[in-house]
C-alpha positions in Angstrom: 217.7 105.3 111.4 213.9 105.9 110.3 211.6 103.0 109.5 209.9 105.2 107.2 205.7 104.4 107.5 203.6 104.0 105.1 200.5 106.3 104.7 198.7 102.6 104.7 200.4 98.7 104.4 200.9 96.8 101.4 199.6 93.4 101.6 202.1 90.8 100.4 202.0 87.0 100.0 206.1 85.6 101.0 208.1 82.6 102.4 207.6 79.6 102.3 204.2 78.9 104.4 202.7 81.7 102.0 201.3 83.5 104.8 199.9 87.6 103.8 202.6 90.1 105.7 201.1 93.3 106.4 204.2 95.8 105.2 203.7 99.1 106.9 207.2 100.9 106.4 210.2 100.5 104.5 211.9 98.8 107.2 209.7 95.9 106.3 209.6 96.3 103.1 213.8 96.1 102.7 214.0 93.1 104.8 212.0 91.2 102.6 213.5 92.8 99.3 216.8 91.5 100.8 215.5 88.3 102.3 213.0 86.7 101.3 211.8 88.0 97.7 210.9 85.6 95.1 211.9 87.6 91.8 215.6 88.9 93.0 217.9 91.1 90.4 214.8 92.6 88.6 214.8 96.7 87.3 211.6 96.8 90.2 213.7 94.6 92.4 216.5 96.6 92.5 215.0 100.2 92.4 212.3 99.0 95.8 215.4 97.9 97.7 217.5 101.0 96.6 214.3 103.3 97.8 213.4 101.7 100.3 217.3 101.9 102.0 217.4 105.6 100.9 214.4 106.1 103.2 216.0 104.3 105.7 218.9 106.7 105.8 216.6 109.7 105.4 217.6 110.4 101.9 214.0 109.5 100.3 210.2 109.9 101.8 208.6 107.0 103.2 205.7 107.9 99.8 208.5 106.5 97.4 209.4 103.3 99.1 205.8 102.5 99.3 205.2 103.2 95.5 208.2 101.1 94.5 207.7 98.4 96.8 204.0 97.9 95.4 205.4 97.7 92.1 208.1 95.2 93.0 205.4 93.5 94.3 203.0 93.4 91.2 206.0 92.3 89.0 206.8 89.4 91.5 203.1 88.8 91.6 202.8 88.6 95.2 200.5 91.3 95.8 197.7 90.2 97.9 194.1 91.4 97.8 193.7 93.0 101.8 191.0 91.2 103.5 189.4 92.3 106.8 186.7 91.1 108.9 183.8 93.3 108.7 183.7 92.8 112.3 187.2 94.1 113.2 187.0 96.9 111.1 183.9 97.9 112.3 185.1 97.8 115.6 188.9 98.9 114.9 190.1 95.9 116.6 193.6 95.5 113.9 193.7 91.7 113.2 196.9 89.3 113.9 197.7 87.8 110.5 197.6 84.5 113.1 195.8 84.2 116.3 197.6 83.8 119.4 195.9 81.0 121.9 196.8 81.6 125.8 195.8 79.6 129.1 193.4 81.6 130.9 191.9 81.3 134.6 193.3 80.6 137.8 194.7 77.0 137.0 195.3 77.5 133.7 192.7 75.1 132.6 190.7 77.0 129.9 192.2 79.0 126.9 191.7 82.3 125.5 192.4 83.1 121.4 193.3 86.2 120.9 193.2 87.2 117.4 193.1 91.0 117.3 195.3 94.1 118.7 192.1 94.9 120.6 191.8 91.4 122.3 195.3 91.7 123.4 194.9 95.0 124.9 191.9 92.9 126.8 193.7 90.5 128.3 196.7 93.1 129.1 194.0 95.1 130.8 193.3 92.0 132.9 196.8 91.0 133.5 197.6 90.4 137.1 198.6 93.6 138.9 201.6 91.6 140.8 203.2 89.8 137.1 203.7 93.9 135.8 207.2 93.8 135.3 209.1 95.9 132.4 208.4 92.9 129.9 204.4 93.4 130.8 205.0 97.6 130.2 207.1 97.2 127.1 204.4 94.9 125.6 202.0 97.1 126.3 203.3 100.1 124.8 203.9 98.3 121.7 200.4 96.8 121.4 198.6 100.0 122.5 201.0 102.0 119.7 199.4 100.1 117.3 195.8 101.3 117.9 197.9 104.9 117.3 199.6 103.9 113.9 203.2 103.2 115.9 203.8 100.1 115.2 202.0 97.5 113.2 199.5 94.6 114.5 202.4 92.4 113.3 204.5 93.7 115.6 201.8 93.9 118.5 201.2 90.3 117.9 205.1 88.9 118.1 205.4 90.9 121.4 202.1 89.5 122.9 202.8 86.3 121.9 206.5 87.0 123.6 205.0 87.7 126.8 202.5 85.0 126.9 205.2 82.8 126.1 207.9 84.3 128.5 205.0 84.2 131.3 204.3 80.2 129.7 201.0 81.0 129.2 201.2 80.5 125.5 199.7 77.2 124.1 201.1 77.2 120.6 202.3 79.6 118.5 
């Protein structure tokens, strides 16, 4: 099954906390058709999570789903304006819709927030060479894929903050 990409993610404003979701493929984009949409049973409601399964099944290009699912969006009125940090896009650093605050040095005293793709490939560059296990390598391919388009910095984020918290280095989360 494909997760069909997105030539570019639609920013949408969900859930409860109201938080922006960054939704880079259809994948995403059915979940929260099926999940957690505000305006359910609607012509643009049903036509978004129709396209967006087709593409999912390989039956429809990723294009479509992305068209429909922006105009689910604008009739549900959660649509959100994208917003990026002149300073990560200059740099290319892919922000985490929420930062992710680690302990840092040898006793764990200090912290570290890490609010970027880039700043977690940082601290994965640093991580000790003798804690590189298969969770460490998996984390890291999903991270770095998203400076390649792979996977999302939504994605990068929930398996850095995985790892931090699996290695109980993460502070909150």
């Amino acid at each position: 099954m494909e997760k069909g990409w997105f030539d570019r993610p639609i920013p949408v404003v969900v859930g409860t906390v109201r938080t922006v979701h960054q939704v880079s493929n259809a994948r995403e984009a059915a979940h929260l058709l099926i999940n957690r949409w505000p305006r359910q049973g609607t012509a643009m409601h049903i036509r978004a999570r129709t396209v967006c399964l087709a593409v999912l099944h390989g039956q429809q290009k990723p294009v479509e789903a992305r068209e429909a699912f922006a105009d689910a969006a604008r009739e549900a009125n959660v649509l959100a304006k994208a917003t990026v940090d002149i300073s990560d896009a200059m740099d290319g650093s892919l922000p985490f819709d929420a930062p992710v605050r680690i302990r840092t040095g040898a006793t764990g005293a200090s912290s570290r927030l890490v609010t970027s793709v880039q700043g977690a490939i940082d601290v994965l560059i640093d991580w000790p060479q003798s804690r590189r296990g298969p969770a460490y390598h998996a984390t890291r391919d999903i991270v770095e894929g998203a400076i390649d388009g792979q996977t999302t910095p939504a994605e990068a984020r929930e398996a850095f903050a995985a790892l931090s918290d699996d290695e109980r280095i993460l502070l909150e989360d």
